[in-house]
C-alpha positions in Angstrom: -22.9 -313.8 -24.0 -25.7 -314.4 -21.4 -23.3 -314.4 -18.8 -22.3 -311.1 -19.7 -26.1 -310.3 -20.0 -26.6 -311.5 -16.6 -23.7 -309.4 -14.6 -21.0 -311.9 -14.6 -17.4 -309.9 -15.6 -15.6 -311.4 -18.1 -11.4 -312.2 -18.1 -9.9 -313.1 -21.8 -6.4 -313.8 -22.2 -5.9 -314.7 -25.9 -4.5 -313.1 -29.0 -5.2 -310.0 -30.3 -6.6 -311.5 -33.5 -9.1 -313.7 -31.4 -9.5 -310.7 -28.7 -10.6 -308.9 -31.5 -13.2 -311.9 -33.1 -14.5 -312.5 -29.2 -15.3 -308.7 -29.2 -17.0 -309.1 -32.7 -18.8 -312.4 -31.8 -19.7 -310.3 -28.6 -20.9 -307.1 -30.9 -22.8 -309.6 -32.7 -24.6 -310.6 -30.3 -26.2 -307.3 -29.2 -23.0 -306.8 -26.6 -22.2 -303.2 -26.2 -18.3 -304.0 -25.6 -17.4 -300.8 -25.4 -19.8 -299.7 -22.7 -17.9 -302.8 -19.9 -15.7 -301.0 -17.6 -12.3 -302.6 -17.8 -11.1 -304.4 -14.9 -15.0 -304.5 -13.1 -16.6 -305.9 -15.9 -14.2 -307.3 -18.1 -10.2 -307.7 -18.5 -8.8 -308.2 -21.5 -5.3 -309.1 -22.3 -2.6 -310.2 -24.9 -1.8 -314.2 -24.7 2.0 -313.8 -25.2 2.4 -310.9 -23.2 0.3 -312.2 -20.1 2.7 -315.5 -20.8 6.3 -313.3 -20.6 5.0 -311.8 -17.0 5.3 -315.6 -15.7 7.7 -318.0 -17.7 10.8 -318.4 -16.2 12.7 -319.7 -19.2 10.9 -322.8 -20.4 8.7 -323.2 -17.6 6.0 -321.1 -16.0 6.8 -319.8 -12.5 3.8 -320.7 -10.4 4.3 -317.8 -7.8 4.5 -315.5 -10.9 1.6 -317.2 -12.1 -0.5 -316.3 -9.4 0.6 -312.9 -9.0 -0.4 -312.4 -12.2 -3.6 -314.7 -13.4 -4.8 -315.6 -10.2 -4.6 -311.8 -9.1 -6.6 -311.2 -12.3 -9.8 -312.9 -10.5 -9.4 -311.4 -7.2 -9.3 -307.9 -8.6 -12.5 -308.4 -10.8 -14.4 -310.7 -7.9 -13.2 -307.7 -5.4 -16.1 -306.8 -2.6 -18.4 -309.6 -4.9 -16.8 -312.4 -4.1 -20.1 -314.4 -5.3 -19.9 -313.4 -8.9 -18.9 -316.3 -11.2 -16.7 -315.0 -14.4 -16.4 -315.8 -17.6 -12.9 -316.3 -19.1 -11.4 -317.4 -22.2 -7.6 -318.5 -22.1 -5.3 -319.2 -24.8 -1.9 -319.4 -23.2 -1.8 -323.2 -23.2 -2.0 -323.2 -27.1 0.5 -320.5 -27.8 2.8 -322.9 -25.7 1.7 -325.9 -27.5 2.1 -324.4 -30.8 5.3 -323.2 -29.6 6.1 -327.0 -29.1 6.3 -326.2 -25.7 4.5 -329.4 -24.7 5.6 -329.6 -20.7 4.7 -325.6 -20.2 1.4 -326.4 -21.5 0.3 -328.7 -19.1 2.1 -327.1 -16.3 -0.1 -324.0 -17.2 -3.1 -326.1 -17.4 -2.4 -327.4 -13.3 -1.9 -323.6 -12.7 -4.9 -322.9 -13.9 -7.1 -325.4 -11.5 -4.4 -324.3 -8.9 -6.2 -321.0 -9.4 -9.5 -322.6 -9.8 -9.6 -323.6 -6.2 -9.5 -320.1 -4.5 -11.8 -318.5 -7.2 -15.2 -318.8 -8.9 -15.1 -319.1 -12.9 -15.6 -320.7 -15.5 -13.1 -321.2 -18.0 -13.4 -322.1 -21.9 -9.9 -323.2 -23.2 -9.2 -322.1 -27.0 -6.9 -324.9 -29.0 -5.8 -325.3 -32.6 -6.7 -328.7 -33.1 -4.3 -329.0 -36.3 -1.7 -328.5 -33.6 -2.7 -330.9 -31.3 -3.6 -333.8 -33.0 -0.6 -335.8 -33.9 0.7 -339.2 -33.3 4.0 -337.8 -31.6 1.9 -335.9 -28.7 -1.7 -338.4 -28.2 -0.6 -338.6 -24.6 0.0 -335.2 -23.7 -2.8 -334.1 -25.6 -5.0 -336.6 -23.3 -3.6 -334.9 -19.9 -4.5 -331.5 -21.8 -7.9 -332.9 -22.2 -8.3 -334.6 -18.8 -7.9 -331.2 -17.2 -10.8 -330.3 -18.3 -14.2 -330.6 -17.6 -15.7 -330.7 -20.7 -14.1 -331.1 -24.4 -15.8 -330.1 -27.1 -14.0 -330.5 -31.1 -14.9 -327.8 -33.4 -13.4 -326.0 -36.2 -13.7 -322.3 -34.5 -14.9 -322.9 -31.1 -15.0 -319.0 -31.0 -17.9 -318.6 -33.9 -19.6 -321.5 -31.9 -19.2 -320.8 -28.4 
């Protein structure tokens, strides 16, 4: 929230039942959502929908990709290229959950593809319950090792 507080736009790509807790959390937090001018301030859109505009049968498309999500950043850092953003992305885990294992952590090198020619910074949303088994330790450790920091918690959206 106190990047929000401080100027920094915000881009969420997540379900519409955690769009709507992130905007609640946000509310909570003295936040007047309603008053952030989509698509300057914040850009908010549907996980499985933002997936479909890139996936190219099993696979994500990486042109797609960034046509879509990496124009996402260029249109909310336009003429203030120096403004870091906030995002919140959930895409990997609808794949994962999907059992979708190899579009996960294809999405997850698109992302630090994307990374490279913009500033944000990014906090990843994962069902834990999904991830954690004995049949996918491995590709849960590339997940993980595409990240900066991992943090484990029940509802990293109440705690974030």
């Amino acid at each position: 929230m106190e990047g929000v507080r401080a100027g920094q736009p915000i881009v969420v790509i997540a379900t519409a039942a955690h769009r709507r807790q992130f905007a609640d959390a946000m509310r909570g937090r003295g936040v007047e959502v309603g008053l952030l001018v989509e698509g300057r301030d914040a850009i908010w859109l549907d996980a499985h929908e933002t997936l479909a505009s890139f996936m190219q049968g099993p696979l994500p498309d990486a042109e797609l990709f960034h046509a879509t999500v990496g124009a996402l950043f260029e249109r909310i850092q336009r003429n203030r290229r120096y403004v870091v953003v906030r995002a919140f992305g959930e895409m990997v885990d609808v794949l994962w959950r999907q059992g979708n294992v190899n579009a996960a952590i294809a999405v997850e090198s698109l992302w630090s593809e994307v990374a490279a020619s913009y500033s944000f910074s990014l906090l990843c949303g994962y069902s834990m319950a999904s991830h954690m088994t004995r049949d996918n330790a491995s590709a849960f450790k590339r997940i993980c090792a595409a990240h900066g920091h991992v943090l484990a918690s029940d509802s990293a959206l109440h705690n974030g």
